[in-house]
N, C-alpha and C positions, 0 to 999 in steps of 0.2 A: 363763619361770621357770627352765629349765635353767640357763643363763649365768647366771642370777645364784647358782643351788646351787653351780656349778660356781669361780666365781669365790669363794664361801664357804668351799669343800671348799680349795680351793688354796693361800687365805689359809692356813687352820688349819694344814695340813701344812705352808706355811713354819714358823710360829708354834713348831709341833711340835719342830721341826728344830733352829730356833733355840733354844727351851727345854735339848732334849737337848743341845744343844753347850756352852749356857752351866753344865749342871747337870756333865754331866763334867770341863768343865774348872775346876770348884771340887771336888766330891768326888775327883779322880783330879788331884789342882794340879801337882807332881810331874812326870805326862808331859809336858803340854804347858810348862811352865813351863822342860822342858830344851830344849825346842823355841824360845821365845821367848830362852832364853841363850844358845844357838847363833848364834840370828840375831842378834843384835844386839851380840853379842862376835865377831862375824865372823869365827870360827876353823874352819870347814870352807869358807873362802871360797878362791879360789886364793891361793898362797902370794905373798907378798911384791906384791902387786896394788894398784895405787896408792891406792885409796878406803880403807886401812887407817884411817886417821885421823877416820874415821866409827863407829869400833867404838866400842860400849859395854860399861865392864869393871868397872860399879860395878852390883854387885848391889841396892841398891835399886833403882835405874832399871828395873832386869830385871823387879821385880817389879811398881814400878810402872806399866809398859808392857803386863805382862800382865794385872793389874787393871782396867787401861784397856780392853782387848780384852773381858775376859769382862764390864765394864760395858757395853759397845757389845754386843757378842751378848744380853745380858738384857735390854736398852733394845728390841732390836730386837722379842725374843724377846713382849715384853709389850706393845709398841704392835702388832704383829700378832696377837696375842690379841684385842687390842681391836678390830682390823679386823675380825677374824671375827665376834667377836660384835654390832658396831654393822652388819654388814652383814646378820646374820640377823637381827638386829630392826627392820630395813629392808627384807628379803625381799618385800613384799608391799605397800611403799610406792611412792610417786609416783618416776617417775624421777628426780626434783630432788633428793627426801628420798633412794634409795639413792645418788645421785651424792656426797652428803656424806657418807654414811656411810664414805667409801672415803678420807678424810681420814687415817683410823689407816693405812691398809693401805701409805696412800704415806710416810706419815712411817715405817713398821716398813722396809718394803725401803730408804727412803735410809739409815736406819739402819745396815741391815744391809750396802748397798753399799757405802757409808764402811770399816766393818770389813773386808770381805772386797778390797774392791777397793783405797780407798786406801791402806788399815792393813798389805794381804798383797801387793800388787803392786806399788803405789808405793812404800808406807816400806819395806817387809822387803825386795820383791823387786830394787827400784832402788834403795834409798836403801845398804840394808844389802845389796845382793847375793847375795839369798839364792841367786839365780838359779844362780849359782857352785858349790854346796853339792848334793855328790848324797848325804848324807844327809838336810838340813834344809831342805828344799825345798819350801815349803807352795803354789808359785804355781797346781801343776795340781787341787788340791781348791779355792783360793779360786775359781777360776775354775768351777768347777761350782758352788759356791754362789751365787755374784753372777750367773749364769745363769740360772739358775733365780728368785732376786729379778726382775731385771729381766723375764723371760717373762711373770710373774706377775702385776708390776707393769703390762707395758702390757697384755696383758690383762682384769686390771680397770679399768683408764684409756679401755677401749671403752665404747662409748654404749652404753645399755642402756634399749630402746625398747619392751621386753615388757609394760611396765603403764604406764599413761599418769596 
């Protein structure tokens, strides 16, 4: 029963995490939103740098990329709610019955690895260059987030042989 509290307690605190990120960045829209205009109008990227013609300089787009983002973080944020809780209402079930319960837990982290990994490292960090930018530079937090998903992830993806 440990590994399974423990694979519960780990879910939530992702869940946690992901709530608070998507909750700030709609009541505080503003910070991160100059954050998402940065990178994607590619204007603290090195000067005159050939991938210029990749920038985005139409403020819808801005917004709607970052709408995008805090939809992906709340997606994430509530299929991993649900992994917690389908996993403590499984707590004390057959191993088969908690192995399915861990359905929400794996759809919340690819969720959330999409956002953090594809969204901050492939689009923003290679596509847009964020990498360039020693203001606007989100690659080394995305990388501790998508870290911590995937830890998590194979973690509860271990066999769990405590109740038969």
């Amino acid at each position: 029963m440990p590994a399974r509290y423990a694979k519960i307690a780990l879910t939530l605190a992702l869940a946690a995490f992901a709530l608070m990120v998507t909750f700030n960045n709609i009541t505080d829209y503003g910070s991160n939103f100059a954050f998402v205009r940065h990178v994607l109008s590619m204007d603290t990227t090195f000067p005159d740098n050939a991938a210029m013609y990749r920038a985005i300089s139409n403020p819808a787009l801005w917004h709607a990329a970052y709408w995008l983002i805090i939809f992906g973080e709340g997606l994430s944020a509530l299929l991993l709610s649900c992994g917690a809780w389908s996993l403590w209402r499984a707590r004390r079930a057959d191993t088969i019955s908690f192995g399915q319960a861990k359905k929400w837990v794996i759809g919340g982290a690819t969720v959330g690895f999409l956002v953090w990994f594809f969204g901050f490292m492939v689009v923003g960090g290679e596509w847009f260059l964020m990498w360039q930018s020693a203001t606007w530079n989100g690659q080394e937090p995305a990388f501790k987030f998508y870290m911590a998903l995937l830890g998590v992830l194979i973690f509860v993806n271990q066999a769990d042989n405590e109740l038969t």
